[in-house]
Structures are given as structure tokens and as C-alpha cells.
ZAPA-941948 format. One record per atom (N, C-alpha, C): residue number from 1; residue in one letter; atom name; x, y, z. Coordinates in Angstrom, 3 decimals, m for minus. Layout:
BEGIN
<NUM,"A","CA",<X,Y,Z>> ...
//
This chain:
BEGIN
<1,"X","N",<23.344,71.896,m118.627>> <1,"X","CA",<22.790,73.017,m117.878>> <1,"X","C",<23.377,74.331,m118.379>> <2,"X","N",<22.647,74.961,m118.195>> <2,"X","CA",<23.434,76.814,m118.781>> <2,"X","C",<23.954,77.117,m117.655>> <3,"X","N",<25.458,78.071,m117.870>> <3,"X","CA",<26.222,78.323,m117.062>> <3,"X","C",<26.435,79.797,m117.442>> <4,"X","N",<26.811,80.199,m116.382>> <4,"X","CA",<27.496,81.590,m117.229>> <4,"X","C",<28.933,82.050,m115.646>> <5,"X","N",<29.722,82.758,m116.849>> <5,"X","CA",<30.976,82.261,m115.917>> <5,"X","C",<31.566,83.926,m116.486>> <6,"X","N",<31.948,84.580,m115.380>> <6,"X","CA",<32.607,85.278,m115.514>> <6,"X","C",<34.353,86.095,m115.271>> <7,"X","N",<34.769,86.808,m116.078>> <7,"X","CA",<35.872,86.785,m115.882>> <7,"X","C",<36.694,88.489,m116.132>> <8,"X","N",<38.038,88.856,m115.559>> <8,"X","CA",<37.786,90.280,m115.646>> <8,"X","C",<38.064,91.161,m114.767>> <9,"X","N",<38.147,90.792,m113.391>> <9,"X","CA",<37.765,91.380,m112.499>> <9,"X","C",<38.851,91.489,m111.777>> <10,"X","N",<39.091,92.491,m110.848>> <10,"X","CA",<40.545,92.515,m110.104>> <10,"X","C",<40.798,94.097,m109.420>> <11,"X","N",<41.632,94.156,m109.305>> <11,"X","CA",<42.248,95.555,m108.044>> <11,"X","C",<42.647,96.520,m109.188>> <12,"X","N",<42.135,97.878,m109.284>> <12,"X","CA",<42.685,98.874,m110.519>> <12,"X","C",<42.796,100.301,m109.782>> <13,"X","N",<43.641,101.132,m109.830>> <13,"X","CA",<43.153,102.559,m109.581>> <13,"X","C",<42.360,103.512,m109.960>> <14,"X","N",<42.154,104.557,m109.186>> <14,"X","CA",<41.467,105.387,m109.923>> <14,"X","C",<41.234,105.932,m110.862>> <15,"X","N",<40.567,106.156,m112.017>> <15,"X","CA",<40.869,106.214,m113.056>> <15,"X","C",<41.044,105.377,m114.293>> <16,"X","N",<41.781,104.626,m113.681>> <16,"X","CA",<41.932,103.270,m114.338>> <16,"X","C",<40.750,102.776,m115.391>> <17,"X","N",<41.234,101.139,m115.691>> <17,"X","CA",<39.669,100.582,m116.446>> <17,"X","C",<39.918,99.222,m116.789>> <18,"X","N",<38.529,98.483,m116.860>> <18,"X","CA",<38.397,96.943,m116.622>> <18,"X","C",<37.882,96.690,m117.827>> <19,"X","N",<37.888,95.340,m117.868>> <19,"X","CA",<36.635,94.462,m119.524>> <19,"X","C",<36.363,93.385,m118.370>> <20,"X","N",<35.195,93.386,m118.484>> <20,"X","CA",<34.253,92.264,m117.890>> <20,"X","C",<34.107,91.706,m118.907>> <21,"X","N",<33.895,90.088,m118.829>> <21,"X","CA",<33.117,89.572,m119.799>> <21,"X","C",<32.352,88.284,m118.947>> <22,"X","N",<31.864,87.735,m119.987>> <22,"X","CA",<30.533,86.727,m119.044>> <22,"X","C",<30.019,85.870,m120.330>> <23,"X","N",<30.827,84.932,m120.316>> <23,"X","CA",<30.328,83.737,m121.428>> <23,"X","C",<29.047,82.532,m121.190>> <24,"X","N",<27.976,82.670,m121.649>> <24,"X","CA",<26.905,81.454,m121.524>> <24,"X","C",<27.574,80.128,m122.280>> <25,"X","N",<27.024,79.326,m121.689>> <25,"X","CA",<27.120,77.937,m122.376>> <25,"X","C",<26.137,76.894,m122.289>> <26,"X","N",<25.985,76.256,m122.589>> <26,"X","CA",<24.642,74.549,m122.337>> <26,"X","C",<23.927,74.833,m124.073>> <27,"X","N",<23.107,74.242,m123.421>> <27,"X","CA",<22.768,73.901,m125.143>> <27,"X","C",<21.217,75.134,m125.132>> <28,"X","N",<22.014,76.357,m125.468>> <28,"X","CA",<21.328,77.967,m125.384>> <28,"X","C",<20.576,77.658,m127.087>> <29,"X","N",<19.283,77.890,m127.283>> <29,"X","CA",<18.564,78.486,m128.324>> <29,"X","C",<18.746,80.067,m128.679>> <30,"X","N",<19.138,80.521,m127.389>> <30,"X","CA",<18.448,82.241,m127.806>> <30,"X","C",<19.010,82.598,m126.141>> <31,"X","N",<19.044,83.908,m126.515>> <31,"X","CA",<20.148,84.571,m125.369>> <31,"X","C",<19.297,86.017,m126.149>> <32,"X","N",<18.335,86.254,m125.241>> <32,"X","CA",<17.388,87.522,m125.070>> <32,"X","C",<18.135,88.541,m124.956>> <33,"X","N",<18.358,88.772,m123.675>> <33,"X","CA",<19.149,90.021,m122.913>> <33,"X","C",<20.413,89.286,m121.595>> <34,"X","N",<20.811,90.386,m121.769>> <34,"X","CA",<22.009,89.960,m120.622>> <34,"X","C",<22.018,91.082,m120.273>> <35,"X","N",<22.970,91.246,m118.918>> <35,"X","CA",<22.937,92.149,m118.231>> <35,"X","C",<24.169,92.229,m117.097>> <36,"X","N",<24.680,93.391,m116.714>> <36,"X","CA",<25.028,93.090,m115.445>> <36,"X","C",<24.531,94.211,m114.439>> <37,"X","N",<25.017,93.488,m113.175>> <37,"X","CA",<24.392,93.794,m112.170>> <37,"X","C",<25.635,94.221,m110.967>> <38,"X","N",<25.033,95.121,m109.719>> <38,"X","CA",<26.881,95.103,m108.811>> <38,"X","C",<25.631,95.138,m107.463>> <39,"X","N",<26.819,94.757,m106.195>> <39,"X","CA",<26.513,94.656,m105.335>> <39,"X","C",<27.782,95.139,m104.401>> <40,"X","N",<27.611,96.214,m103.667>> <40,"X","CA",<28.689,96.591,m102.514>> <40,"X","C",<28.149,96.396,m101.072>> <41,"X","N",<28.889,96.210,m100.056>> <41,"X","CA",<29.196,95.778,m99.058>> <41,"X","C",<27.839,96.385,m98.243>> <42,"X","N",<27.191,96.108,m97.772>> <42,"X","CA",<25.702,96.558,m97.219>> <42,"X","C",<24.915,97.038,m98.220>> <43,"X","N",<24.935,96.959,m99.423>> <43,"X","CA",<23.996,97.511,m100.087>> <43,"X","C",<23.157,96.242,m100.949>> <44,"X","N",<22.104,96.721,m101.386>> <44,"X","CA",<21.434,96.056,m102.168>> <44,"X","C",<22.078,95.795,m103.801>> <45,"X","N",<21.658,94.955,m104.503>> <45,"X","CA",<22.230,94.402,m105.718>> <45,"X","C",<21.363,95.709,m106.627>> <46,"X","N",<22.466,96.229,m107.814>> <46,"X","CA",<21.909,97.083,m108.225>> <46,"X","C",<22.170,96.836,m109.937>> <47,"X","N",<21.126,97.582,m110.888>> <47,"X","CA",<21.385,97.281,m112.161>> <47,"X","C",<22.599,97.978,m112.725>> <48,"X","N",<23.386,97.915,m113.396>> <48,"X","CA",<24.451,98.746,m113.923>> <48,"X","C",<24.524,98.868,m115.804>> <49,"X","N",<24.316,97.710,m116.403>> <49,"X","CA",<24.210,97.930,m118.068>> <49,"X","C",<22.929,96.533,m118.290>> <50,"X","N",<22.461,96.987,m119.232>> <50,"X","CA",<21.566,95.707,m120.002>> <50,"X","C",<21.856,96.137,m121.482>> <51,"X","N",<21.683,94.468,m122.330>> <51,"X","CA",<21.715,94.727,m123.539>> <51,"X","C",<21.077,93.948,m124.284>> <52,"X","N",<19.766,93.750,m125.399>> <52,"X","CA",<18.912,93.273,m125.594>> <52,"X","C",<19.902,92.444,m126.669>> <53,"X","N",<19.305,91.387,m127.219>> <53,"X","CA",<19.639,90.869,m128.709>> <53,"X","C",<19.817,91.783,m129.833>> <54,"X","N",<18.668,92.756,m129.919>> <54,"X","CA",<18.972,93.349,m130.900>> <54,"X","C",<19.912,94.622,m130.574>> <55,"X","N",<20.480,94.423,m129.862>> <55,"X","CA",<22.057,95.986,m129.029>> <55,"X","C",<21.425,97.172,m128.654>> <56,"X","N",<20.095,97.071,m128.633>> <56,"X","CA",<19.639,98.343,m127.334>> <56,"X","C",<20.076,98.445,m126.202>> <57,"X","N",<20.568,99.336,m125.818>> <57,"X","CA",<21.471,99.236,m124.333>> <57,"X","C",<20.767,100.037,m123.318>> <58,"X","N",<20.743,99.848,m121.977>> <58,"X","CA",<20.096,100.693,m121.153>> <58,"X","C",<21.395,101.021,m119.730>> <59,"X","N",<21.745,102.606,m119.262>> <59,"X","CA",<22.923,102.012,m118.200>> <59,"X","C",<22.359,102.977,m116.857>> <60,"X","N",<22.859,102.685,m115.956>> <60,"X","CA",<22.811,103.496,m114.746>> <60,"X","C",<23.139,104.450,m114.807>> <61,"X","N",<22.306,105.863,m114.223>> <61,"X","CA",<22.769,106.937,m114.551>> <61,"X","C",<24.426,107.360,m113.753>> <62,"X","N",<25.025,106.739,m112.628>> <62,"X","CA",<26.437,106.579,m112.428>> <62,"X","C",<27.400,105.842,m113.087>> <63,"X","N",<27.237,105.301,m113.801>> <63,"X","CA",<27.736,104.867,m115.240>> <63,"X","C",<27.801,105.707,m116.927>> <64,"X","N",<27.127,106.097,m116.959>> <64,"X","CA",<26.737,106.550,m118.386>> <64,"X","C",<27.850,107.358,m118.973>> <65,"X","N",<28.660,107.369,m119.517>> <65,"X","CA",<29.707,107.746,m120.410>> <65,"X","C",<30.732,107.031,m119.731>> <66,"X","N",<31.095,106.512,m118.823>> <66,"X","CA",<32.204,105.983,m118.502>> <66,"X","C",<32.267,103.724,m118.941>> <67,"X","N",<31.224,103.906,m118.661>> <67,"X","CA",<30.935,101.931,m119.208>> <67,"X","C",<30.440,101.808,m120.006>> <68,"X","N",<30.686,100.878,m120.905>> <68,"X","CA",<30.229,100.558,m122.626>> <68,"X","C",<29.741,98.638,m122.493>> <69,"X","N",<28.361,98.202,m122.511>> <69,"X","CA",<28.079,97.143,m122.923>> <69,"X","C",<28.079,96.685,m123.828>> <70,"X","N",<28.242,95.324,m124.676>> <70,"X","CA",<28.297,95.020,m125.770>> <70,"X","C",<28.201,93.628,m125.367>> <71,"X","N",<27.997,93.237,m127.145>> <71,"X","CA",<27.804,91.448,m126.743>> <71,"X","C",<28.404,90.900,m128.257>> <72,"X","N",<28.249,89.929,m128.111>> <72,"X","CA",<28.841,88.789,m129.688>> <72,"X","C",<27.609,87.500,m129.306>> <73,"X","N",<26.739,87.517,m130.426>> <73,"X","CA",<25.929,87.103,m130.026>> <73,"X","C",<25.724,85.005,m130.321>> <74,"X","N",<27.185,85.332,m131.411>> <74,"X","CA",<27.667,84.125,m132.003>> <74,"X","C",<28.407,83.717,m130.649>> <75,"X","N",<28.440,84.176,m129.477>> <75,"X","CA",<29.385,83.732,m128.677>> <75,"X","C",<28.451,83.529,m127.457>> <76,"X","N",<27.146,83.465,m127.651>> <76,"X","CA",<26.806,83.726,m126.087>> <76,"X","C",<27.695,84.854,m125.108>> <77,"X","N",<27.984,85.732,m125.553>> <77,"X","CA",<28.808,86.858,m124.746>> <77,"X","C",<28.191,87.986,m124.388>> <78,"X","N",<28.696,88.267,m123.052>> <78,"X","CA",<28.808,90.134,m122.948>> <78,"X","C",<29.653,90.359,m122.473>> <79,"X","N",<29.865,91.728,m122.466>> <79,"X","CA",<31.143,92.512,m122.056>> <79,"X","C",<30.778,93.717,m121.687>> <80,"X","N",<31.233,94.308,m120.435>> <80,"X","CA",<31.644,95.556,m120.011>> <80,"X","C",<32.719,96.550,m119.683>> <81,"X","N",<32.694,97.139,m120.708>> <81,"X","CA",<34.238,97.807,m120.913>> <81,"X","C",<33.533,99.301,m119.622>> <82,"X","N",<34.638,98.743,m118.645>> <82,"X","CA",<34.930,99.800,m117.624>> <82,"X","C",<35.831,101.470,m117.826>> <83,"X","N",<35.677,102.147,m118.157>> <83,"X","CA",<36.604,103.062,m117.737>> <83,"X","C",<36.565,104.121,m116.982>> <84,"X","N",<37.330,104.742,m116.917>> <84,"X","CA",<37.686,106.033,m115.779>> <84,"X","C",<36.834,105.503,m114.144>> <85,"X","N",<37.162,104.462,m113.524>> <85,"X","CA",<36.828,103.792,m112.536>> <85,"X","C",<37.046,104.780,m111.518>> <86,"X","N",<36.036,104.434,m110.574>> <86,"X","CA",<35.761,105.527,m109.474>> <86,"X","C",<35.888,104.614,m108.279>> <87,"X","N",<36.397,104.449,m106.676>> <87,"X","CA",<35.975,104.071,m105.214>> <87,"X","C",<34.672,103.526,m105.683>> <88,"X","N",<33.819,104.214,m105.848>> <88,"X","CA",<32.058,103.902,m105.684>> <88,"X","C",<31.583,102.489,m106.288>> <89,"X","N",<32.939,102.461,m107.609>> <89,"X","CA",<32.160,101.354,m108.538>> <89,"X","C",<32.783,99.861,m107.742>> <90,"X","N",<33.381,99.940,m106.757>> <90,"X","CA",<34.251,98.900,m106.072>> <90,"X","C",<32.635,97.795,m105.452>> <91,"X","N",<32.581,96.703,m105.873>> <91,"X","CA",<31.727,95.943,m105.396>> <91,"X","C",<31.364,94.377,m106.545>> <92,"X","N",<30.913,93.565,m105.907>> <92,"X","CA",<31.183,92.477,m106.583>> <92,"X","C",<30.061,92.632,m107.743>> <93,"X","N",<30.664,92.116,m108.955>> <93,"X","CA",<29.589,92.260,m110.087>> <93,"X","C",<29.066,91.131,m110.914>> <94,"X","N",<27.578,90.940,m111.452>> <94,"X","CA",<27.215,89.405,m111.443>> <94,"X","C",<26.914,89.769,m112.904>> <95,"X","N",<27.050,88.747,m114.040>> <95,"X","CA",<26.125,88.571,m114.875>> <95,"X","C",<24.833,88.220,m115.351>> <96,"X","N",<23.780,88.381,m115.426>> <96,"X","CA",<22.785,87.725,m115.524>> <96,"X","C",<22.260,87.774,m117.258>> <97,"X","N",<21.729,86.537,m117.691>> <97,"X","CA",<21.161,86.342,m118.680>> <97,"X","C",<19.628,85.483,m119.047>> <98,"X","N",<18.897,85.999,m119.564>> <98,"X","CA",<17.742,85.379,m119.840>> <98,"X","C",<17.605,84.908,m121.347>> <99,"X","N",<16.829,83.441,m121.708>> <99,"X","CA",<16.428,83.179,m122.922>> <99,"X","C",<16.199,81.911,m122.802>> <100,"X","N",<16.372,81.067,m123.929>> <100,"X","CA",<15.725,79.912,m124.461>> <100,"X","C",<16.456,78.803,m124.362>> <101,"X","N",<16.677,77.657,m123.702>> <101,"X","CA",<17.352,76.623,m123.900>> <101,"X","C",<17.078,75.476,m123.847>> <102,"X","N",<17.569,74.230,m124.922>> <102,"X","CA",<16.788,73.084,m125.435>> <102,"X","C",<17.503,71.999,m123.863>> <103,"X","N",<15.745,71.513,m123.614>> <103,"X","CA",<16.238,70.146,m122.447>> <103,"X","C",<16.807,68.778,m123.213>> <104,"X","N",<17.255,67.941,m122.747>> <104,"X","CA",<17.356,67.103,m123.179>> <104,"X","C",<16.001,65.839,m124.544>> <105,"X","N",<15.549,66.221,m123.662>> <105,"X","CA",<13.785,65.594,m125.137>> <105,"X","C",<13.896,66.703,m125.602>> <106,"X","N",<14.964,67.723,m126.264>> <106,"X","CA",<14.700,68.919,m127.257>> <106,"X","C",<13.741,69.889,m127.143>> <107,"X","N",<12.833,69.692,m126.393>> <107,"X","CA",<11.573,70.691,m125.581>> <107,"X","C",<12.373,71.853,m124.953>> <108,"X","N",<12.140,73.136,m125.571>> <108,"X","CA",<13.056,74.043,m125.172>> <108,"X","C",<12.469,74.772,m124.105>> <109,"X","N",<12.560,75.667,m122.753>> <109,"X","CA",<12.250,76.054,m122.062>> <109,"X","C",<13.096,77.320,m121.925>> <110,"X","N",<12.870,78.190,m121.166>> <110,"X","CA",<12.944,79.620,m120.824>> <110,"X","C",<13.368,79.335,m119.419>> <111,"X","N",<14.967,80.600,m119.448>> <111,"X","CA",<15.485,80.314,m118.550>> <111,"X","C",<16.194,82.083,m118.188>> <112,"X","N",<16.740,81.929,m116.375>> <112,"X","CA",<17.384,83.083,m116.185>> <112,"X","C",<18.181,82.380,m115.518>> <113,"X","N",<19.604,83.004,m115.285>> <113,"X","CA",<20.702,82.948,m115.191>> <113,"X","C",<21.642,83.605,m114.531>> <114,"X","N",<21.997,83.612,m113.256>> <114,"X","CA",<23.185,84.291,m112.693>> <114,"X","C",<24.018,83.617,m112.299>> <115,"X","N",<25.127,84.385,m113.113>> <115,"X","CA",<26.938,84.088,m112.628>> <115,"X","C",<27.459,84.362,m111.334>> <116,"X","N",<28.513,83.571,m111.169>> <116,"X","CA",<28.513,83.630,m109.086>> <116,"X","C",<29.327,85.032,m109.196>> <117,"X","N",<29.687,85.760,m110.098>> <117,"X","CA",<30.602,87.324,m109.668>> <117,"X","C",<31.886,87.464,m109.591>> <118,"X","N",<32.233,88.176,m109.956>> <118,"X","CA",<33.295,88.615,m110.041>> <118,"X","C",<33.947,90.066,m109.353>> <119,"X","N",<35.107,90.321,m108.314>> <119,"X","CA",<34.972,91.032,m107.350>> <119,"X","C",<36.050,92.622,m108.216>> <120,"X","N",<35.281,93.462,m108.311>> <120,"X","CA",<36.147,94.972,m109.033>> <120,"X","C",<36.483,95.875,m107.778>> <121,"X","N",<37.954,96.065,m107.579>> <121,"X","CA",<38.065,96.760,m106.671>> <121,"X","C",<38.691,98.076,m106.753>> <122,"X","N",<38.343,99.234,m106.895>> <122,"X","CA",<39.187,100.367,m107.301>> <122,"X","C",<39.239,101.160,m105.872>> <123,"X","N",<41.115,101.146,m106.043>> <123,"X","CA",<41.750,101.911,m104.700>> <123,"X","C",<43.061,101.832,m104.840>> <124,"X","N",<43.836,103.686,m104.657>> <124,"X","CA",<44.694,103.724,m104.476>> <124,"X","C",<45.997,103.029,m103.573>> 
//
């Protein structure tokens, strides 16, 4: 089965800065886009970075110069390099990934993917 498992996450101050990362595994053909995603305490789940196969990146405009996505694509990976962390960005954050993966009869199917999260907490 594809998994994706993330790791990274923890208590930082203001200012401060994190590396998310979020490794796929199972028997993956193709790893489209990945992405992550955050969710704070009454709010709805929101987009924060995406990054295609070929490293087009797209980020939230409360993000944009401060978080850097990236991936290794030999690794099933992404990563979100956090910095200059703000209160606001405090909320649990998920990976999600979409693409191609072979079933067992080798018949490959199309799949999406979310990681159970990882919790970023920035506070003095």
C-alpha cells in the first residue's frame, strides 16, 4: 500500500525555522505532485506549497518568501523548509501526494494520498 509518513515537526519560536519532510513508499510508478497542506484549531484545512514533478512550485500568499518546497524525486520525497515562523503558521500540517502505483497483478492505478500530520507549533 502507499504510505506517506511524515516527519519534522515540533515547538520553535518566533522567528525561528522547521524542515518538514514527507517520504512515499509502496510500490509508487510516478509521484505527480505533492503537496502540503495545514490545518489550525477551528479552521478549515488549507493549501500552503505544491510541487509538480517537473519543480513548478505554487505557495500561499502567507507563505511566499518565508517557505521553500522541494522534492528528490529518486526518493519519493518532499520537503518544506520553514523559516522566519510566525504564531499564525502554528497548526497541524499534512502531506498529500498524487500519482501512479503498481497493484499487485502489476495493473497500475492512480492514487491520492494523505499523511496523518505532523503538529508545528510556534510560541514564545
Amino acid at each position: 500500500q502507499v504510505q506517506l509518513v511524515e516527519s519534522g515537526g515540533g515547538l520553535v519560536q518566533p522567528g525561528g525555522s522547521l524542515r518538514l519532510s514527507c517520504a512515499a513508499s509502496g510500490s509508487i510508478l510516478s509521484v505527480n505532485s505533492m503537496g502540503w497542506y495545514r490545518q489550525a484549531p477551528g479552521k478549515q484545512r488549507e493549501l500552503v506549497a505544491v510541487i509538480t514533478s517537473g519543480s513548478s512550485t505554487n505557495y500561499a500568499d502567507s507563505v511566499k518568501g518565508r517557505f521553500t518546497i522541494s522534492r528528490d524525486n529518486a526518493k519519493n520525497t518532499v520537503y518544506l523548509q520553514m523559516n522566519s515562523l510566525k504564531p499564525e503558521d502554528t497548526a497541524v500540517y499534512y502531506c498529500n501526494a498524487g500519482g501512479v502505483a503498481r497493484r499487485p497483478s502489476s495493473i497500475p492505478y492512480a492514487f491520492e494520498h494523505w499523511g496523518q500530520g505532523t503538529q508545528v507549533t510556534v510560541s514564545s
